[in-house]
C-alpha positions as CSV (number, residue, x, y, z in Angstrom):
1,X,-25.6,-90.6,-47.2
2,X,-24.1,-88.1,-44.6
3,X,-26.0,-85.2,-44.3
4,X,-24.0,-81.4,-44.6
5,X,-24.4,-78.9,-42.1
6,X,-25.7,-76.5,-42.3
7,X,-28.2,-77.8,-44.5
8,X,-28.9,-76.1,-48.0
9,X,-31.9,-73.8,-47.5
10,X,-34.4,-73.3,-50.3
11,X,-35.0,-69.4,-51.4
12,X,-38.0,-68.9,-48.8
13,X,-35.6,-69.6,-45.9
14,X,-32.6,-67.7,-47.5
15,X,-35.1,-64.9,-47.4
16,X,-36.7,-65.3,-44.0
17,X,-33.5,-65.4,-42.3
18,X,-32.3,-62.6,-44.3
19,X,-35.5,-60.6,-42.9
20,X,-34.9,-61.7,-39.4
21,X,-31.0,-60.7,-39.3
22,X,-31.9,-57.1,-40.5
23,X,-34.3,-57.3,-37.7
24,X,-31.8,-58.0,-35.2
25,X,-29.3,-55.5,-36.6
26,X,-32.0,-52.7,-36.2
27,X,-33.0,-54.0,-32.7
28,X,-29.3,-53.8,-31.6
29,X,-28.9,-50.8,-33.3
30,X,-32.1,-49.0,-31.1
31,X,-29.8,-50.8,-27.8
32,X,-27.2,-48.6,-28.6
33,X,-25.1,-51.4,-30.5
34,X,-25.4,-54.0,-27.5
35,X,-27.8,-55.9,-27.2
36,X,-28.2,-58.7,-24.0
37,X,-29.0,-62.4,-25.2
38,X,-31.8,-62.6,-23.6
39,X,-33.2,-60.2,-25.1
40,X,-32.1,-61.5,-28.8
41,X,-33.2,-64.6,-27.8
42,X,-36.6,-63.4,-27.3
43,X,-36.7,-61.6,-30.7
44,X,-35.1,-64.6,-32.8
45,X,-38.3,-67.0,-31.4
46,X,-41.1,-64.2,-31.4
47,X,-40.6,-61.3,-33.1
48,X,-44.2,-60.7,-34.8
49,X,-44.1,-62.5,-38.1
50,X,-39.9,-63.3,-38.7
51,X,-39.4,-65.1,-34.8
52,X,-39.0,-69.2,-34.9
53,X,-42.8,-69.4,-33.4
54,X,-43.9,-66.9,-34.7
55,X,-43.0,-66.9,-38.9
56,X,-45.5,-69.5,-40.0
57,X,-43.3,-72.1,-41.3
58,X,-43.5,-75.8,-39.7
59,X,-41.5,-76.5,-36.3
60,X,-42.5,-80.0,-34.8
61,X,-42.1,-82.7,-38.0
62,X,-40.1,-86.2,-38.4
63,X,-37.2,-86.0,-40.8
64,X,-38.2,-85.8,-44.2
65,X,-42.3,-85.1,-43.7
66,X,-43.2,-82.0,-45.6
67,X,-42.8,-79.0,-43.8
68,X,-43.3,-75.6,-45.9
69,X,-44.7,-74.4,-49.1
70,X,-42.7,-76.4,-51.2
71,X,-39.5,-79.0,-52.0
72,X,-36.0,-78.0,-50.9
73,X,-35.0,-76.0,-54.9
74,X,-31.5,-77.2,-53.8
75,X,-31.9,-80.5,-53.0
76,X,-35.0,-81.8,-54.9
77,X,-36.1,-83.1,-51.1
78,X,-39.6,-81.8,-48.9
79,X,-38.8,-79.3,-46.0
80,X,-38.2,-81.1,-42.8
81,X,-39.0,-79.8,-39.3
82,X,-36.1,-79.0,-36.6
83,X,-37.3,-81.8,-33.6
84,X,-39.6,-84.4,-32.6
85,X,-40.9,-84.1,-29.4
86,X,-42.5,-86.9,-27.2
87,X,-46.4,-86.7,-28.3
88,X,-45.5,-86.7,-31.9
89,X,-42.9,-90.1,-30.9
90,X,-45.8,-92.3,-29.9
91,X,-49.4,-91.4,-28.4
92,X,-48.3,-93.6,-25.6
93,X,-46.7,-90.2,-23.7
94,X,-50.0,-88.6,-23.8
95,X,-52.1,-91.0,-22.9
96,X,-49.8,-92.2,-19.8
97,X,-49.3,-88.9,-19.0
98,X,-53.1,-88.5,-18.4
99,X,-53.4,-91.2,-16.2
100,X,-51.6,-88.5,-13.6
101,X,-53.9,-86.0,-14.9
102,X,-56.9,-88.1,-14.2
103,X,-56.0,-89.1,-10.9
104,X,-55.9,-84.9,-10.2
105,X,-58.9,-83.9,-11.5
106,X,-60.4,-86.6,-9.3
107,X,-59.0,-85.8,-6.5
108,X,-60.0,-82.3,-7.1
109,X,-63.2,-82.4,-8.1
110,X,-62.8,-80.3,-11.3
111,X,-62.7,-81.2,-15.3
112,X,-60.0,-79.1,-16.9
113,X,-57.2,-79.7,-18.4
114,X,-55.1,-76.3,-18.9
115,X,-51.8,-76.9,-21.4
116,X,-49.6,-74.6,-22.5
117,X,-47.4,-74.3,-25.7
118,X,-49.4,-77.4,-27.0
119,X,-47.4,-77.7,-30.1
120,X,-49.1,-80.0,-33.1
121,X,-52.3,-80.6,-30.9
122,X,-51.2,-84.0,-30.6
123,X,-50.8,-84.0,-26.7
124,X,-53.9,-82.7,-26.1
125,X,-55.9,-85.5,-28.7
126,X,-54.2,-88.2,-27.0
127,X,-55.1,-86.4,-23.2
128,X,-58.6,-86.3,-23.9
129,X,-58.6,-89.9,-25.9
130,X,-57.7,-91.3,-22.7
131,X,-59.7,-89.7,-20.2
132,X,-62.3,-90.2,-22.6
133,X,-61.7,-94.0,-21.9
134,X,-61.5,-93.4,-18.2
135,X,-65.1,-92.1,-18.2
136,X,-63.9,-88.3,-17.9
137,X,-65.6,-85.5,-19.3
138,X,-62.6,-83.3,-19.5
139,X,-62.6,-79.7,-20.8
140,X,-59.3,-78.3,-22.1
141,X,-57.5,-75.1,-22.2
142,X,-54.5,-74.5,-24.3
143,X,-52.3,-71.1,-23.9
144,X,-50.2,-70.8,-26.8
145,X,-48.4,-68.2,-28.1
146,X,-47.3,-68.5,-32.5
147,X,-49.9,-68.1,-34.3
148,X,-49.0,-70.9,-36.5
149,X,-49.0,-73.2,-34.4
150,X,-52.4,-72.5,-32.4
151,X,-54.3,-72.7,-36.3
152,X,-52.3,-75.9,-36.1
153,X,-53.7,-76.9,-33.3
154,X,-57.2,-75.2,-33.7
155,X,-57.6,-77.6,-37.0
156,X,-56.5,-80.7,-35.8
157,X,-58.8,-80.9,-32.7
158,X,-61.6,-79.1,-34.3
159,X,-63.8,-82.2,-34.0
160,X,-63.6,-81.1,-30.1
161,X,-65.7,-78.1,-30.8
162,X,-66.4,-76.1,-27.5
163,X,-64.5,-78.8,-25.4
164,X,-61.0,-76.7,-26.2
165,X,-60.6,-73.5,-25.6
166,X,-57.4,-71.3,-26.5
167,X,-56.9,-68.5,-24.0
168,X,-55.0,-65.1,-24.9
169,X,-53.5,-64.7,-21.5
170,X,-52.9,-66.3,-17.9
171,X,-56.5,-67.5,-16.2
172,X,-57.1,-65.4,-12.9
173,X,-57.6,-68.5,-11.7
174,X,-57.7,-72.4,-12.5
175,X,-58.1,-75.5,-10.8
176,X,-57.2,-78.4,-12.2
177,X,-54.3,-80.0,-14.1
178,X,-51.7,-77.7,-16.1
179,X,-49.3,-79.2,-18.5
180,X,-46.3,-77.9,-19.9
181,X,-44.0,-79.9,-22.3
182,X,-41.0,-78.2,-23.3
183,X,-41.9,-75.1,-22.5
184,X,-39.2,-73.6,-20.0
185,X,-36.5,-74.4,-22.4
186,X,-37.7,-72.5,-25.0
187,X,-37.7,-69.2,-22.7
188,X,-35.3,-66.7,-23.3
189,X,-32.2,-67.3,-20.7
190,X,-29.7,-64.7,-19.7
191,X,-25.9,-66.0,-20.1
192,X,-23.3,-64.6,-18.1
193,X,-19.7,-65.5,-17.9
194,X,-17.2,-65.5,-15.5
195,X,-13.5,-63.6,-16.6
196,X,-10.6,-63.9,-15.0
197,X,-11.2,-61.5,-12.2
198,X,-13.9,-63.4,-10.8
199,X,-15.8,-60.8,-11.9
200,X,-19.5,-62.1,-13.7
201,X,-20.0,-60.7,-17.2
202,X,-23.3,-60.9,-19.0
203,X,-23.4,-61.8,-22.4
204,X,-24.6,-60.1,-25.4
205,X,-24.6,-59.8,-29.0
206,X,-23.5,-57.2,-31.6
207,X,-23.0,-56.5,-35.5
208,X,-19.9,-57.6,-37.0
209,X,-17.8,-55.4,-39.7
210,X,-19.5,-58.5,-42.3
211,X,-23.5,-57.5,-40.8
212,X,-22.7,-60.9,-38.9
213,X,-23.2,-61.2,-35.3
214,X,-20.9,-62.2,-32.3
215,X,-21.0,-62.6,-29.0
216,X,-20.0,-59.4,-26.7
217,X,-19.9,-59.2,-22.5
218,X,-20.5,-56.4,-20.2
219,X,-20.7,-56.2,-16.3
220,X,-23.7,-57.8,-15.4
221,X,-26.3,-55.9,-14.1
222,X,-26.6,-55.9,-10.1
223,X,-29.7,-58.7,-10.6
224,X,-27.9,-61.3,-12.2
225,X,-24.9,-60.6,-10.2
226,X,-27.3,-60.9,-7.0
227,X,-28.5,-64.2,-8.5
228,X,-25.8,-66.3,-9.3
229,X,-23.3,-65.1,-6.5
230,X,-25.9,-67.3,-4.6
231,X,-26.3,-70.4,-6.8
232,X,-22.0,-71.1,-7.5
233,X,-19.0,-70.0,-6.8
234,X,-16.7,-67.8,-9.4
235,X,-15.1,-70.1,-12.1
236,X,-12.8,-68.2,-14.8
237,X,-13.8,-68.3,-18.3
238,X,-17.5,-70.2,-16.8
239,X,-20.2,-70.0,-19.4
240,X,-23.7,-70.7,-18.6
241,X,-27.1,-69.5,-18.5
242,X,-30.2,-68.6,-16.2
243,X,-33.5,-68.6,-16.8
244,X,-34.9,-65.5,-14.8
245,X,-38.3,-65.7,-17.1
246,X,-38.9,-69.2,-16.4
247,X,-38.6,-68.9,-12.7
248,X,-41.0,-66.0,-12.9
249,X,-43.8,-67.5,-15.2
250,X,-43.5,-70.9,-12.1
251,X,-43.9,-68.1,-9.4
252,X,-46.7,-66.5,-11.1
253,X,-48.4,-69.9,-11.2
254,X,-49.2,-69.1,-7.1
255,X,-51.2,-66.5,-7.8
256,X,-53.8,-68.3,-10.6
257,X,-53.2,-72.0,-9.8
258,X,-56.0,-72.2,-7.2
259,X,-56.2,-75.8,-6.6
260,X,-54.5,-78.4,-8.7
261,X,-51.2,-79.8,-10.3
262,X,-48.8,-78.7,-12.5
263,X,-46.8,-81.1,-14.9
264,X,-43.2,-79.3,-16.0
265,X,-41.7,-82.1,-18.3
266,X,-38.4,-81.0,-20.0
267,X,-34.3,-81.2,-20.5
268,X,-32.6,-80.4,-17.8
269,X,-31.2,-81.1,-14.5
270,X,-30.6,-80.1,-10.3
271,X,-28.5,-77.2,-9.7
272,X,-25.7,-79.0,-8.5
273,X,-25.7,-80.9,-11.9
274,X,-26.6,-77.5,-14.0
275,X,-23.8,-75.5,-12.9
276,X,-20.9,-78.5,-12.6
277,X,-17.2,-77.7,-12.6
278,X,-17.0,-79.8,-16.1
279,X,-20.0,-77.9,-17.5
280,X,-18.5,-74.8,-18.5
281,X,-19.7,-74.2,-22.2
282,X,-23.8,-74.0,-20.8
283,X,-26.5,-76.0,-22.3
284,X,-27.6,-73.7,-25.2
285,X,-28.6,-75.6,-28.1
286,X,-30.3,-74.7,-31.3
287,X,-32.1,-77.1,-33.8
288,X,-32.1,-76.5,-37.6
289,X,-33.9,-79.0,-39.9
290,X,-33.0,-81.8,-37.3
291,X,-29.5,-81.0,-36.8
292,X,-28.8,-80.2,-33.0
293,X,-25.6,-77.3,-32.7
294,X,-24.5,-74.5,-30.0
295,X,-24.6,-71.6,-32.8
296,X,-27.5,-69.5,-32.3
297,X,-26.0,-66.3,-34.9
298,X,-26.8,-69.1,-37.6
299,X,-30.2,-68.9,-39.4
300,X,-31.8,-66.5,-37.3
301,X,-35.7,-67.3,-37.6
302,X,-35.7,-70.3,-39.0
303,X,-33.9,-72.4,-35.9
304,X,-35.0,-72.9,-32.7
305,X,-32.9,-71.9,-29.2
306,X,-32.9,-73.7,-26.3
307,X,-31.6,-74.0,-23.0
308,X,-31.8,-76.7,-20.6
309,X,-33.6,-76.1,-17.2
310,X,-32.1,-75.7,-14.0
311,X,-34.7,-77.8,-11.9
312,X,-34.0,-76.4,-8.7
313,X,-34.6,-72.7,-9.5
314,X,-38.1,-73.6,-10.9
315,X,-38.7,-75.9,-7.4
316,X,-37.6,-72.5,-5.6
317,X,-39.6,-70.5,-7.8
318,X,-42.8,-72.6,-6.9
319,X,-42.3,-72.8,-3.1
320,X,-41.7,-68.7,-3.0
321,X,-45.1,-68.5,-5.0
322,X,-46.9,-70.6,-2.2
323,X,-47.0,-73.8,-4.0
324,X,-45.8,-77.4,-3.0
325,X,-43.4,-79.5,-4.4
326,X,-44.9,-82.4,-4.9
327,X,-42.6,-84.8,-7.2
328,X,-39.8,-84.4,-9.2
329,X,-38.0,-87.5,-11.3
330,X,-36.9,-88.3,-14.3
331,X,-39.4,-89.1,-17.6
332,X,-38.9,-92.7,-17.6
333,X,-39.4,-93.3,-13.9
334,X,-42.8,-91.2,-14.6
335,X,-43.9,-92.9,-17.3
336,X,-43.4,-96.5,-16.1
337,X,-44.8,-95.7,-12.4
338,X,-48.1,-93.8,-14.4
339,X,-48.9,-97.0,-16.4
340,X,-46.3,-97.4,-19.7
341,X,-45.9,-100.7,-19.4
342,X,-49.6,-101.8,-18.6
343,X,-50.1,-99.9,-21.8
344,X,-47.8,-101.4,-24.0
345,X,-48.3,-104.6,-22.8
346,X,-52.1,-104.5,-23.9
347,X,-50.8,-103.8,-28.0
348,X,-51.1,-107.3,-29.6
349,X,-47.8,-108.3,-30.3
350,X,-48.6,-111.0,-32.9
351,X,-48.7,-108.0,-35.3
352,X,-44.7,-107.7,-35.3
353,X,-44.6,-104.4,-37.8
354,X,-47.2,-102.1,-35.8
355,X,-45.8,-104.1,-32.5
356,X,-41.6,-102.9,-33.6
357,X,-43.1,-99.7,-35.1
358,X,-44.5,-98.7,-31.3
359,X,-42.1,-100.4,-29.1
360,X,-39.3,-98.3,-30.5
361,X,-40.2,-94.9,-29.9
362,X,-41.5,-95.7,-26.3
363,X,-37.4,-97.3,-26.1
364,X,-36.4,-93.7,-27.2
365,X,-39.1,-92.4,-24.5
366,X,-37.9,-94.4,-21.3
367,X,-33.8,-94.9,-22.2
368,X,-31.2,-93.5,-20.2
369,X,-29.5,-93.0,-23.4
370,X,-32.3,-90.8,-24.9
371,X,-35.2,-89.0,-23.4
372,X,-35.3,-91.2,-20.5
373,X,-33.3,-89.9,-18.0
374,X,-32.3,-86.7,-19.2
375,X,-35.8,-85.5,-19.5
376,X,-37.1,-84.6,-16.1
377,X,-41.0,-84.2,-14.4
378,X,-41.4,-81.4,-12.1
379,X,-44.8,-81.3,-10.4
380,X,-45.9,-78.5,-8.1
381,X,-49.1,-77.5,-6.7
382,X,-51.9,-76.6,-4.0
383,X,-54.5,-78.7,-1.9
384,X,-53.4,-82.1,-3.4
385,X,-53.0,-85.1,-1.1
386,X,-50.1,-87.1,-2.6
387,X,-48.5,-89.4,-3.4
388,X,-48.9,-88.5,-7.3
389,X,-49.2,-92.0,-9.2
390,X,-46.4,-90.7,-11.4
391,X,-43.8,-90.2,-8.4
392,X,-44.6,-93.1,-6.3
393,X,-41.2,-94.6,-7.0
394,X,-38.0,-93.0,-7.6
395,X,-38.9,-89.3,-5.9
396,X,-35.6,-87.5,-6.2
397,X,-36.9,-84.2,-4.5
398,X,-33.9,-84.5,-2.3
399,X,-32.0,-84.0,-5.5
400,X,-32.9,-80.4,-5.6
């Protein structure tokens, strides 16, 4: 049957979102009745106790699994998340990925694993499965900031014990291997637009007559102006967005990341791709009970907002905070050079159910059509010798 959108939502949502919007009418109210998106952004996802991370209800589930306190009232049918990211696809991704992460932890000497935003726990289980298997006593560090999800995490991998550790701010310093999965994109972005002028608006959000909210612009401050008179030329009626807290958080990784790699896997793309002529809507994209859209007034705290990742900034940001570049590809090229394959090709594939029921989510992992190529692996660092066994083929740092 053909699903409606939006979808019906049972009387907890109705009254969560209700909560958050009269949040958000209050916080725009305190900005004087304008309130930058960036800055709604960060209040839809984290606002103590109503934002998307931070309300308590389930975010990372496959269609249909239960996810709340109860069946849909209006539909008769279980909660269901908002998206499915790559360790909950197959636990193929995290055991490739620490292949990389075991060749890094070699190489330097050290033990720990430091992850941030670690979702379900599932990426860290399968990290330290398979360094387990490659004779690897790894420790692991996970930074995460909704509440939910770190009790989540805390009772899935609480067989670990004293092996995990969940940290309440940045280390002063680490070596070692950092992860981050889909982490930059959930960042709160400015978005600007340009009018007809060629002057470069920013865009923000206030209270309709109907308590609704809609998009407003005002000159952008002399910052963003600053920023993206440098990265493209003027284009009227442009829409798009940077990520100024991303490119921060990368920088800042100069000052703690000691020794080591870090592994930025997410959406996105170079600058030259990001900011194309035919691009001129952005890449903001919300989720709501598995239904992707470009509305992010609808639902507020109870769908997630994302934008896609302008590769180049963050490979900028790292070489400013005195680390090197030292790969940067698409997922698929990363996961087959790391060891997919060898992987996959140990399953037995006499057993034709559990042999289909693995091989297609590691399809959806490595096809150009899906994950595969718009996915991209950033990974930057200090004191590592490369070549990384996860960019020994197919290195597009000349992309950037």
């Amino acid at each position: 049957m053909p699903q409606t959108f939006p979808p019906p939502l049972d009387d907890a949502s109705q009254a969560h979102t209700a909560r958050m919007a009269a949040h958000l009418r209050a916080a725009i109210a305190q900005a004087g009745g304008w309130l930058s998106f960036e800055h709604w952004m960060a209040e839809a996802l984290y606002a103590p106790g109503l934002g998307y991370y931070a309300a308590g209800s389930v975010k990372l589930a496959e269609a249909g699994a239960g996810s709340g306190s109860g069946p849909d009232s209006s539909t008769g049918a279980p909660p269901v998340g908002d998206f499915v990211t790559a360790p909950e696809l197959t636990p193929l991704f995290g055991q490739t990925l620490a292949m990389q992460a075991a060749q890094v932890l070699r190489q330097t000497g050290t033990n720990t694993i430091l992850e941030f935003g670690a979702g379900t726990g599932a990426l860290a289980e399968q990290v330290l499965a398979a360094l387990d298997a490659e004779g690897l006593d790894a420790r692991y560090q996970i930074v995460e900031v909704s509440a939910d999800l770190r009790a989540r995490q805390q009772a899935r991998l609480a067989a670990h014990g004293e092996r995990i550790r969940w940290l309440d701010r940045l280390p002063d310093a680490f070596e070692g291997c950092v992860l981050a999965n889909e982490v930059l994109d959930a960042m709160p972005v400015q978005v600007f637009r340009w009018d007809e002028t060629g002057a470069l608006l920013e865009r923000g959000v206030v209270v309709t007559a109907e308590d609704g909210f809609a998009w407003a612009d005002r000159p952008a401050p002399p910052r963003l102006a600053e920023v993206m008179a440098q990265r493209m030329p003027p284009l009227e009626g442009y829409v798009s967005e940077v990520n100024l807290q991303g490119e921060a958080w990368v920088r800042g990784m100069g000052h703690w990341l000691r020794r080591g790699v870090a592994l930025l896997i997410d959406y996105g793309f170079p600058r030259h791709e990001y900011y194309h002529p035919q691009r001129a809507a952005g890449t903001l994209m919300c989720h709501l009970r598995h239904h992707s859209h470009a509305d992010p007034f609808l639902a507020p705290g109870l769908q997630d907002i994302t934008a896609h990742v302008d590769f180049t900034a963050m490979a900028d940001a790292a070489l400013s905070g005195g680390l090197d570049v030292l790969g940067y590809l698409s997922q698929a090229r990363f996961l087959v050079n790391a060891g997919l394959m060898e992987r996959l090709a140990t399953l037995d594939s006499s057993d034709a159910a559990n042999y289909a029921r693995t091989v297609g989510p590691v399809q959806k992992l490595v096809s150009e059509a899906e994950m595969g190529e718009l996915f991209k692996v950033l990974a930057v660092g200090r004191d590592v010798d490369p070549p990384l066994i996860g960019f020994r083929r197919g290195d597009r740092r000349a992309m950037l």
